[in-house]
N, C-alpha and C positions, 0 to 999 in steps of 0.2 A: 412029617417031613415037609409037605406043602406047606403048613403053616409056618414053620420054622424060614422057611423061604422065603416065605410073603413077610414075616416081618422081617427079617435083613433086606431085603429090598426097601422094605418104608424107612427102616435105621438109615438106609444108605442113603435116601432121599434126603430125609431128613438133615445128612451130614453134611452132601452137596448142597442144599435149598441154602442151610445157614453160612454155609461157608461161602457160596456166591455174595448174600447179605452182605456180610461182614466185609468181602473183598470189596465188595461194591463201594460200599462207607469208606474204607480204606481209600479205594482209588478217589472219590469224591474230596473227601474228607480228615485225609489222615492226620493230623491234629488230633484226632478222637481220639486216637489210642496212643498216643502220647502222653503220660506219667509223671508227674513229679513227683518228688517225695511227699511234700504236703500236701498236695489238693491236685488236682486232676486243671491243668490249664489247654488253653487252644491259641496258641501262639499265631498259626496263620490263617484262622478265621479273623480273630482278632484286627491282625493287620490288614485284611482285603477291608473289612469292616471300616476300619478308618479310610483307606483310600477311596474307597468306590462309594460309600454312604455318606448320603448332603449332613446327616447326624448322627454322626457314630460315637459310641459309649465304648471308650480305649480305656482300659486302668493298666497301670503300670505296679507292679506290686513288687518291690525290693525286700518285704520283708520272709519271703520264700524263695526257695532254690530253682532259679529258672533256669532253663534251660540256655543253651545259645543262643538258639532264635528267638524266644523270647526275649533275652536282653539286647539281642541286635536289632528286632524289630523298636523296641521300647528306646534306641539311641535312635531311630528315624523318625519315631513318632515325635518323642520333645524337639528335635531339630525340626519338624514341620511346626507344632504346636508353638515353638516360640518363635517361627518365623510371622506366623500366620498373627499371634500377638504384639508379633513388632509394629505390623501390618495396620491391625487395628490402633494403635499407638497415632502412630502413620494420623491416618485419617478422621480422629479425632483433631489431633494436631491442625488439617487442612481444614475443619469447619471453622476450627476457632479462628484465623486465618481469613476464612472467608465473612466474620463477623468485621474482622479489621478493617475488611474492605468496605465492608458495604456503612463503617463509619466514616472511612476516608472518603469515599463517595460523595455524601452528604456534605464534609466539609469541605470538599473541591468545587463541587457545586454551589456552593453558598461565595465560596471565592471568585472562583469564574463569572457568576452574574453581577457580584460588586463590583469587580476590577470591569467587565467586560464592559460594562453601565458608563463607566469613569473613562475609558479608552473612548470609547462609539464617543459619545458625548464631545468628549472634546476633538476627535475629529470632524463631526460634523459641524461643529460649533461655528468654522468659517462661512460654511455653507447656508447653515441656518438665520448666519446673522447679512448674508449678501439677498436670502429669500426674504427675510422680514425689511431691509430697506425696498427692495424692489417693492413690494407689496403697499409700505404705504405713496410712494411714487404713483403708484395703480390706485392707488385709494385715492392721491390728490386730483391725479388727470380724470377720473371718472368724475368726481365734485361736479367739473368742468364741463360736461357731456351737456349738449345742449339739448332739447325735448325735439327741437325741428332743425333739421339743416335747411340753414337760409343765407350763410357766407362761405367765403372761404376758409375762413377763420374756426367755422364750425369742421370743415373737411379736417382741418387740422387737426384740431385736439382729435376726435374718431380716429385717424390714425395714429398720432400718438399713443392712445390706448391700447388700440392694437399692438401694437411694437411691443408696448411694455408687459401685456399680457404676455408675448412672445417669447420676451427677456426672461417674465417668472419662472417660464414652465420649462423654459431651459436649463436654469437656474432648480429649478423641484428634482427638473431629470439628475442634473451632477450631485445632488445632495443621495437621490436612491442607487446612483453610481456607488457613491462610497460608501454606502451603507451597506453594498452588497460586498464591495472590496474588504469591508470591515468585519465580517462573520466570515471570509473565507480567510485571513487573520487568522481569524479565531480558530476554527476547523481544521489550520495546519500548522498552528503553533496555541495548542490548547495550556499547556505544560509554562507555558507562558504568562498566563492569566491566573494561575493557584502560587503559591506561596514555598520556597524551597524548603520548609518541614513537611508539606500536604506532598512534593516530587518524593522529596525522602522517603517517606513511608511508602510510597508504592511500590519504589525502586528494592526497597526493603522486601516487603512481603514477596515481589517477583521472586526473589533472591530465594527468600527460605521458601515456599511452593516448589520452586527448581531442584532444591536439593532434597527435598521430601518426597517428589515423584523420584529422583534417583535414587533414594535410598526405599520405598516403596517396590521398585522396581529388581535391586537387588535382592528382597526377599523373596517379591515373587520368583525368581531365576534359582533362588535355594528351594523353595518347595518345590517346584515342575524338576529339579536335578534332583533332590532328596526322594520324590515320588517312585523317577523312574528307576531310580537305584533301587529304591525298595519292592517293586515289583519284579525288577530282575532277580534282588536275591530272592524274593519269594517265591519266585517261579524255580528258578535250581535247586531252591529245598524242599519244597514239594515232591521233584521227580526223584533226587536226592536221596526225599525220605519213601518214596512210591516201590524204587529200586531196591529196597534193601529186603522188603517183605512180598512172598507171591501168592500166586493161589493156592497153591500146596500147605505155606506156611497157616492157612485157614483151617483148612482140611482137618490138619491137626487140630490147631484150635478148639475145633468142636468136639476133635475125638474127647479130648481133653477135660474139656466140659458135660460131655455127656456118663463119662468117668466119673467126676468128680457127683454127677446129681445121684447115679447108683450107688454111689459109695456114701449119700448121706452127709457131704463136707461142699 
């Protein structure tokens, strides 16, 4: 009688131990016990799998009878998958783009230093050609510079020189006046100095980048909304499916199973 006691007690362990198990996996996991006719699937591991994992391995298999959630998760996955492809689409797009520019570049620059060269140039031109008369003026009166002041005539020239030495450098000054007027030109009317195909094309490429960050940006707005809908529905299916089976329904479970190993089937 004692040992008949001792083991119903350990059967009974035994029934509870596995049926806590099972619940356990259940409440964790239930996907696990989830069926399909052909193959044994896991619909909302699958789906956490894809959201929360930097590299998640998702298949979609239409040629088996899936469940609902399976095929609902599977319309969230290819609406992310082929945002996220748009995406990459996207920013291919913006490299090659950014090749465009960096050839427009070169060739703005090659313009800018030609034209810039031609504008400076002939602005200073006046300048330069009032420096080089003053200069041989300075050239002639120095000839004249005598070794010893010994007239008035010598006091003379000496100050003529001076003056005209005076006249140069005033003369040097207005020419790095405009020279600096000349680059600040430059620096606020750059757009000016390149060529209207070299504006074109920038104006161009701004254009398409503008409209590929907006269209980049609408697909992120469908993934981060496609996401969160699919962890909303994941999460109601889960409790969903958590609700329908309890711990009692285990209990049996095992009774069940321990039936079937006595029975040989």
């Amino acid at each position: 009688m004692k040992k008949s006691y001792v083991w119903f007690l350990y059967y009974l362990g035994c029934v509870l131990l596995f049926s806590f198990v099972y619940w356990g996996i259940w409440l964790h996991k239930p996907d696990r016990f989830i069926i399909n006719p052909q193959l044994n699937m896991h619909p909302f591991q699958s789906i956490e799998d894809f959201l929360w994992e930097d590299k998640p391995e998702y298949q979609t298999r239409f040629h088996v009878d899936l469940s609902k959630y399976k095929t609902e998760y599977d319309a969230y996955y290819l609406k992310i998958s082929e945002a996220e492809q748009q995406i990459l689409n996207i920013e291919r797009e913006l490299k090659n783009l950014e090749v465009r520019l960096l050839d427009l570049d070169k060739k703005r620059n090659s313009e800018v230093d030609f034209n810039f060269k031609k504008y400076d140039e002939e602005k200073l031109k006046p300048f330069k050609d009032a420096e080089e008369a003053l200069q041989k003026q300075l050239t002639a009166l120095e000839v004249q510079l005598p070794k010893e002041v010994k007239t008035e005539a010598d006091l003379d020239i000496i100050k003529k020189v001076g003056d005209k030495r005076v006249e140069l450098a005033k003369a040097r000054y207005q020419t790095a006046v405009q020279a600096t007027i000349n680059s600040e030109v430059l620096l606020q009317n750059i757009a000016g100095f390149m060529s209207d195909e070299t504006w074109t094309g920038y104006r161009d490429v701004s254009e398409m980048r503008k409209k590929l960050h907006q269209k980049r940006y609408k697909y992120e707005v469908v993934i981060g909304d496609t996401r969160v809908k699919a962890i909303d529905v994941l999460k109601n299916d889960i409790e969903l499916i958590r609700g329908r089976v309890g711990w009692a329904d285990f209990v049996f479970l095992v009774l069940v199973f321990q039936q079937q190993q006595r029975l040989g089937t």
